[in-house]
C-alpha positions in Angstrom: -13.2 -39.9 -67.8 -16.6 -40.9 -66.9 -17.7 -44.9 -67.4 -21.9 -45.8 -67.1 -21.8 -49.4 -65.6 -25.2 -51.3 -65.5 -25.9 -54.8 -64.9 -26.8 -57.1 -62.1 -25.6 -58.5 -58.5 -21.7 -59.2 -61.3 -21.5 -55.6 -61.2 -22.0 -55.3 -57.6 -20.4 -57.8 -56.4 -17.0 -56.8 -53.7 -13.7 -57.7 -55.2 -15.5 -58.3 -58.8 -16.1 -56.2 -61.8 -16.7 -52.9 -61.1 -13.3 -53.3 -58.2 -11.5 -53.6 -61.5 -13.2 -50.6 -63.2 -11.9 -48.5 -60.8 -9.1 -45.9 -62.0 -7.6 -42.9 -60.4 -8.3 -41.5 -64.0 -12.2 -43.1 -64.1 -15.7 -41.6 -62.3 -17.2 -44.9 -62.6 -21.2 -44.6 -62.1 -22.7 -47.6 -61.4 -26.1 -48.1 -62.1 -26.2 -52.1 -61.7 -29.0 -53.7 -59.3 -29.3 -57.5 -58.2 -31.3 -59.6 -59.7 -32.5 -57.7 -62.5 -32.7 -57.8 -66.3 -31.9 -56.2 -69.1 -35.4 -54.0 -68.9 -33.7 -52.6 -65.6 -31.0 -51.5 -67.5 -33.1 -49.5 -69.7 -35.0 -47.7 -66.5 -31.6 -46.6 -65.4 -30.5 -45.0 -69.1 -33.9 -43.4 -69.1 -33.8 -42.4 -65.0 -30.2 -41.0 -65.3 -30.5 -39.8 -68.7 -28.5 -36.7 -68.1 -25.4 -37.9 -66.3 -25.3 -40.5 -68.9 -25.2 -37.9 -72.0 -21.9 -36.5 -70.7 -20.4 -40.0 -69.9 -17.6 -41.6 -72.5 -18.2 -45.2 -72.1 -21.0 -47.6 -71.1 -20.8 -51.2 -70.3 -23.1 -53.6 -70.0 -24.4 -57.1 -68.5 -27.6 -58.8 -68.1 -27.3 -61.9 -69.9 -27.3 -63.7 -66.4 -30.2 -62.2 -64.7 -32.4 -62.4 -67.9 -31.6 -66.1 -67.8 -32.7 -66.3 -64.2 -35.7 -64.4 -64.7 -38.9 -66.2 -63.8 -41.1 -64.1 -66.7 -42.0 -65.7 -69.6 -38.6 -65.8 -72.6 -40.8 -64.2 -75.2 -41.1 -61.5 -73.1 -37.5 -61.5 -71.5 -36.3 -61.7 -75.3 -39.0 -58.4 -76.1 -36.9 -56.3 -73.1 -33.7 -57.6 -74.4 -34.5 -56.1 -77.7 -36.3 -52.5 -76.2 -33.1 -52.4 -74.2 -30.5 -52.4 -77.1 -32.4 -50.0 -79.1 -32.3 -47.2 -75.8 -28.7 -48.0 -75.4 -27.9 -47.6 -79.6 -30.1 -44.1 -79.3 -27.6 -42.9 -76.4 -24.7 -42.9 -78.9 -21.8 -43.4 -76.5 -19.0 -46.0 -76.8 -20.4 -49.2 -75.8 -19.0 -52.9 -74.2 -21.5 -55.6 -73.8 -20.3 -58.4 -71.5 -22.0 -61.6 -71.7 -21.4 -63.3 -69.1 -20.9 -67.4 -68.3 -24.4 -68.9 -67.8 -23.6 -72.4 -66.2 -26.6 -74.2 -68.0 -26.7 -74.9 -71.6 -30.7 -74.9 -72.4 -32.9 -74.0 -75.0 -33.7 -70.4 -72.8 -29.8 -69.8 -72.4 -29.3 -70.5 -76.2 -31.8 -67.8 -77.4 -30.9 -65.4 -74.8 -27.4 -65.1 -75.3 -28.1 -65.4 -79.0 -29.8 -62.0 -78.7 -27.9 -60.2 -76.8 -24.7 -61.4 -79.8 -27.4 -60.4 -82.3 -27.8 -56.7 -81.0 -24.6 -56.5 -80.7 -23.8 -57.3 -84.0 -26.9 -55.1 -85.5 -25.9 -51.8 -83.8 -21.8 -52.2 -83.7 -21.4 -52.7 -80.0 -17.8 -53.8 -78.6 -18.7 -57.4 -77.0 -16.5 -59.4 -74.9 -18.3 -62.8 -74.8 -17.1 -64.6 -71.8 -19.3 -67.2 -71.9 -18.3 -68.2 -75.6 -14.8 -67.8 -73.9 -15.7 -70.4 -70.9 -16.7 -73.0 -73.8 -13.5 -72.7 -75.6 -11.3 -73.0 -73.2 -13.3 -75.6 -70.7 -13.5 -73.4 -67.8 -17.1 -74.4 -66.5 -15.9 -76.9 -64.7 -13.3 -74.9 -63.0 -15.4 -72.3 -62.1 -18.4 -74.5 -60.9 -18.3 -73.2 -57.3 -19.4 -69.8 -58.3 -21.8 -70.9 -60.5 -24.4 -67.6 -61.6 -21.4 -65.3 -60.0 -18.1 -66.0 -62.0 -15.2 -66.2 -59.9 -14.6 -62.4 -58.7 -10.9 -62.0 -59.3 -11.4 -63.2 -62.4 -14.2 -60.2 -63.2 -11.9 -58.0 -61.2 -8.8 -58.7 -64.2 -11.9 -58.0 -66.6 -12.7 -54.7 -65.3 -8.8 -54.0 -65.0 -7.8 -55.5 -68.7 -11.4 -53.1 -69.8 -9.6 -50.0 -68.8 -6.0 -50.8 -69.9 -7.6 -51.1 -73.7 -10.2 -48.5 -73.6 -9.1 -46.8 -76.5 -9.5 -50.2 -78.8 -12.7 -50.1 -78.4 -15.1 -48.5 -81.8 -18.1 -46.4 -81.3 -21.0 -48.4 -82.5 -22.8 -48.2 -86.4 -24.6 -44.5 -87.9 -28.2 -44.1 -88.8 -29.4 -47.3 -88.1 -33.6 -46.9 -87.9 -35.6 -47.1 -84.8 -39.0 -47.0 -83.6 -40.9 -44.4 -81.9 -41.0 -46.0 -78.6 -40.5 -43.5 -76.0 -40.6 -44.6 -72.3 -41.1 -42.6 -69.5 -40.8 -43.2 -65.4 -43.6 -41.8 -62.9 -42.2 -40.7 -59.8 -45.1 -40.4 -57.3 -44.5 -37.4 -55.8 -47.8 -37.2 -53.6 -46.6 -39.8 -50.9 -44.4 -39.3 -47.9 -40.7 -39.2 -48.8 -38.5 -41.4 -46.8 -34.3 -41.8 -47.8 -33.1 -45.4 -48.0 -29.7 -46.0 -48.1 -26.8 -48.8 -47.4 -22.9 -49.0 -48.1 -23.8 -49.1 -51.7 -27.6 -47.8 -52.2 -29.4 -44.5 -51.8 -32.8 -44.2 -53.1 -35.7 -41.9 -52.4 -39.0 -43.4 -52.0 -42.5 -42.6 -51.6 -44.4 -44.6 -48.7 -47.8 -45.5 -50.3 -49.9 -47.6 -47.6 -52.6 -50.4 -48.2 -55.7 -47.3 -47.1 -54.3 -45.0 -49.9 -54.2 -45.7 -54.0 -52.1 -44.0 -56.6 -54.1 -43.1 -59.3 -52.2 -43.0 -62.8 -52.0 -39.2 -63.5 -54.1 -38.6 -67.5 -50.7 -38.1 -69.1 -50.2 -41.8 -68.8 -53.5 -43.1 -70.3 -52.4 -45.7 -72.6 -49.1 -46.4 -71.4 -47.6 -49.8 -70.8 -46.7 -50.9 -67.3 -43.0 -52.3 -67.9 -41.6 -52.5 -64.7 -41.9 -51.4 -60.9 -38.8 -50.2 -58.8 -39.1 -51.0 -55.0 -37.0 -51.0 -51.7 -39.0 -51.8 -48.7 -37.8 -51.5 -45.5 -38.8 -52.9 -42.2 -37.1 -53.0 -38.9 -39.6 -56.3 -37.6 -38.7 -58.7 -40.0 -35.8 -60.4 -41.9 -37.9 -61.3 -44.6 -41.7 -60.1 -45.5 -43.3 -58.9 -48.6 -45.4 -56.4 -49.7 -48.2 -57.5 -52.0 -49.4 -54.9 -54.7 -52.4 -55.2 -57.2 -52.6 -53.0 -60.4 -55.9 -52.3 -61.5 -57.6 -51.2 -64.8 -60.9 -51.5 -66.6 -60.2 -54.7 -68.0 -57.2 -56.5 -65.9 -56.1 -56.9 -62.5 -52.2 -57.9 -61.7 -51.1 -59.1 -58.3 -47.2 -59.2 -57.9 -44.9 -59.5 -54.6 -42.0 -57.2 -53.5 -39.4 -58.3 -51.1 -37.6 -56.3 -48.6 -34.3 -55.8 -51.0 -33.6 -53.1 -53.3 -35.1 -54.6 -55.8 -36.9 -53.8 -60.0 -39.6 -56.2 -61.1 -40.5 -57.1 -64.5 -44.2 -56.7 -65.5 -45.2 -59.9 -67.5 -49.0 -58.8 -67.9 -48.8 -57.5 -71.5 -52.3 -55.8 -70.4 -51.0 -53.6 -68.3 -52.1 -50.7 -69.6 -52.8 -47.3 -67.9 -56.5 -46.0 -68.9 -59.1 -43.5 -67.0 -59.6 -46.2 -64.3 -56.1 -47.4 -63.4 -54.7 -47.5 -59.8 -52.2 -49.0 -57.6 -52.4 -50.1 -54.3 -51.2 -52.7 -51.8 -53.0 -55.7 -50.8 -54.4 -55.8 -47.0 -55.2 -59.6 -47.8 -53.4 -62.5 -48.9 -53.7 -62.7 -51.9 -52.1 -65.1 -54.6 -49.7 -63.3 -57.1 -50.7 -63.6 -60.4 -46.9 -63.5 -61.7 -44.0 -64.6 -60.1 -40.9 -61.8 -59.0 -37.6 -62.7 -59.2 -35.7 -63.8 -56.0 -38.5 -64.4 -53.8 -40.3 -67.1 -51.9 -43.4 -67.1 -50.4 -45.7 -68.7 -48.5 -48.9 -68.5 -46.3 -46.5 -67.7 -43.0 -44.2 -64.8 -44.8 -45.1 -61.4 -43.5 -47.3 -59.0 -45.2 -46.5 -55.3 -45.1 -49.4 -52.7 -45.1 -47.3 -50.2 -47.6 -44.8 -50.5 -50.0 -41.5 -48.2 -50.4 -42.0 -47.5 -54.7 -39.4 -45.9 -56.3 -40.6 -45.6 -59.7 -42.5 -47.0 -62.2 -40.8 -47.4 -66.1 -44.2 -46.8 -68.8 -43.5 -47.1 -72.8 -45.7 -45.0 -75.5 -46.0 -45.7 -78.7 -45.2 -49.5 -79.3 -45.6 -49.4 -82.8 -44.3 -53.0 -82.6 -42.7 -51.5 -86.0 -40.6 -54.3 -87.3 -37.2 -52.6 -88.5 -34.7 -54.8 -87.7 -33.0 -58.0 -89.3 -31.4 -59.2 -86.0 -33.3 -62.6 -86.5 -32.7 -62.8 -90.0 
């Protein structure tokens, strides 16, 4: 039996989550990446499309990491909702964990709230720990972990998960969706180099600050989403690259650390035309958005390349209203 697990740094984690997924009866694939959000869960069902369509369960968390996010909540909230539609269009047997935020905000509220709204709207199991954690008092016994939930605990999760897969329902029919359709651009003109850790392996292309990548014509009028790096540098513990996206009408300056690592794009004008390219920044040079999990200052190292991955685009936002989630 083959499981699809995507998520964040709780589905990484040793001893946690996906420790507890593990069967000698499972292939557990897991797609989860630190400190990322939902929209990174949607650039894996699109980049692994086909080893998903012969899977027989998916599960999900983000909850956390969308919380943690340093992007604007209208747009966290926008990914949340692209995300859930991908996921219902995949039509496999889905579990949405949402996981215990240890803050209870006005940004927690609403996301949490949609992820339980999605889940309601397309017929997705959910297993709402952090609802669970309220009940039963557990923050405060669990404060030591806080954005990590105590790992034996996720560990009984995973376990208790595959003890009652067959409970779970496979999610609603013909519910409508848009015509969104996103794509990722691999550039393949660019040195290939293999990365790879205990956990990771990941081909990526080398681009350097001299060269730029020009946005091939299939992509005019595409939406920049999202950028997957992993830089890698034997000199330094902790540098940056610093890459600019360019168009006829906006420029975007964002920072890229030295982990494995998928940035959100904020920049709603991000979008590819006949003048687009990307290319890293020689100079220091102020980001115009912030990344998640990274500091910087005027001392931090500057690379002269970046290690991309690839790059998630969406067509065809017809920003078509079809759901009653918020209703």
């Amino acid at each position: 039996m083959d499981i699809i697990l995507l998520g964040g740094s709780n589905s990484v984690v040793k001893n946690g989550l996906r420790v507890g997924l593990e069967d000698k009866d499972i292939t557990l694939h897991n797609y989860a990446l630190g400190l990322s959000s939902s929209l990174q869960n949607l650039y894996e069902l699109i980049r692994h499309k086909q080893t998903i369509q012969k899977s027989d369960f998916l599960i999900s968390e983000s909850n956390i990491n969308d919380y943690l996010s340093p992007i604007s909540l209208k747009i966290i909230l926008r990914n949340i909702d692209y995300f859930y539609e991908e996921l219902y269009k995949v039509n496999k047997t889905t579990i949405v964990l949402i996981l215990p935020i240890p803050a209870c905000n006005d940004k927690s509220k609403a996301i949490n709230e949609a992820h339980r709204k999605n889940c309601v709207y397309y017929g997705f199991n959910l297993i709402d720990v952090d609802f669970y954690y309220q009940k039963n008092n557990l923050y405060d016994f669990d404060q030591n972990y806080k954005f990590h939930p105590m790992p034996l605990a996720m560990q009984e999760l995973g376990k208790n998960i595959i003890k009652n897969l067959k409970t779970f329902k496979k999610s609603k029919e013909n519910i409508p969706c848009s015509k969104r359709n996103f794509f990722i651009y691999f550039p393949l003109n660019f040195p290939k180099i293999c990365h790879k850790n205990s956990f990771f392996c990941e081909e990526v292309r080398r681009i350097n600050s001299k060269e730029k990548l020009i946005f091939p014509k299939e992509f005019i009028g595409n939406q920049i989403l999202g950028i997957h790096t992993w830089n890698h540098t034997s000199s330094s513990t902790h540098a940056i690259s610093s890459i600019s996206i360019e168009n006829s009408s906006f420029k975007l300056i964002k920072n890229f650390g030295l982990i494995n690592t998928f940035q959100d794009i904020q920049n709603e004008k991000a979008i590819c035309d006949e003048q687009s390219y990307f290319y890293v920044n020689s100079q220091i040079i102020k980001q115009s958005e912030e990344s998640s999990g990274i500091s910087v200052n005027e001392k931090t190292p500057r690379l002269d390349y970046v290690d991309l991955v690839g790059i998630l685009l969406l067509k065809n936002d017809d920003k078509k209203q079809i759901e009653c989630k918020n209703q």
